[in-house]
N, C-alpha and C positions, 0 to 999 in steps of 0.2 A: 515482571513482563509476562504476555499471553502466548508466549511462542513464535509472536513476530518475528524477534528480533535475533532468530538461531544467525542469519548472515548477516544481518548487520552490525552485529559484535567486532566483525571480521573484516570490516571494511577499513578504509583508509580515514586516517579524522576528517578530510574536506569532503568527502562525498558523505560522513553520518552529519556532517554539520549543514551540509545540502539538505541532506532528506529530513531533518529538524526544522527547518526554515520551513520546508513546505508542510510540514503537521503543524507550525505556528498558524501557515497561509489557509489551511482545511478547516480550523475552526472557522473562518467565513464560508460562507454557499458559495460552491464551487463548481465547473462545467466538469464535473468526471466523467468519461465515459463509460457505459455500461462495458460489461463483460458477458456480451454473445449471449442475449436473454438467462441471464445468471441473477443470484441476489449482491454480488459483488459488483465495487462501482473500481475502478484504477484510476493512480495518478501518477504520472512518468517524471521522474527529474533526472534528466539526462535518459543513459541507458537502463535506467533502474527503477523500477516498479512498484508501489504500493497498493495494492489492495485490500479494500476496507468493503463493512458492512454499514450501510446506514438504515438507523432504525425514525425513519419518517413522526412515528406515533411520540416517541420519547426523543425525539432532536436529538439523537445520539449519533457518531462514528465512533465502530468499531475498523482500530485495524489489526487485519488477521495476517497480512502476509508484507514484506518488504525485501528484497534480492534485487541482482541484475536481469537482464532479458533471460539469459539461459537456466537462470535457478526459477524464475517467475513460470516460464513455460512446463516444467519440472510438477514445479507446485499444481499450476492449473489441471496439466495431466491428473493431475492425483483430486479434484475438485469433480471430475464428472462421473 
């Protein structure tokens, strides 16, 4: 793993088994919203946040980041 997943090791199994479901869901084109003119796109299940990079040229998502609100807003801090 790329460092994503430092909290979600940590989490409870129904909410890693949520946020599994929706990286099944992300491999289809998805409405992510941008992140505040950023190159990261987020997608929320529930209280908890994924953000990923998507590379247009090579149809690629990466994801870089995955926590709750409070570890999310943490991380961002640390992105500008």
């Amino acid at each position: 793993m790329s460092g994503w997943d430092i909290h979600f090791k940590k989490f409870d199994k129904n909410i890693q088994l949520q946020i599994l479901k929706k990286f099944d869901q992300m491999e289809q084109p998805l409405q992510s919203r941008g992140l505040h003119s950023s190159r990261y796109q987020i997608e929320e299940v529930g209280q908890y946040r994924i953000a990923l990079k998507i590379d247009e040229k090579n149809m690629v998502k990466k994801i870089v980041f995955v926590g709750n609100h409070k570890q999310y807003e943490k991380w961002y801090k640390n992105q500008q």
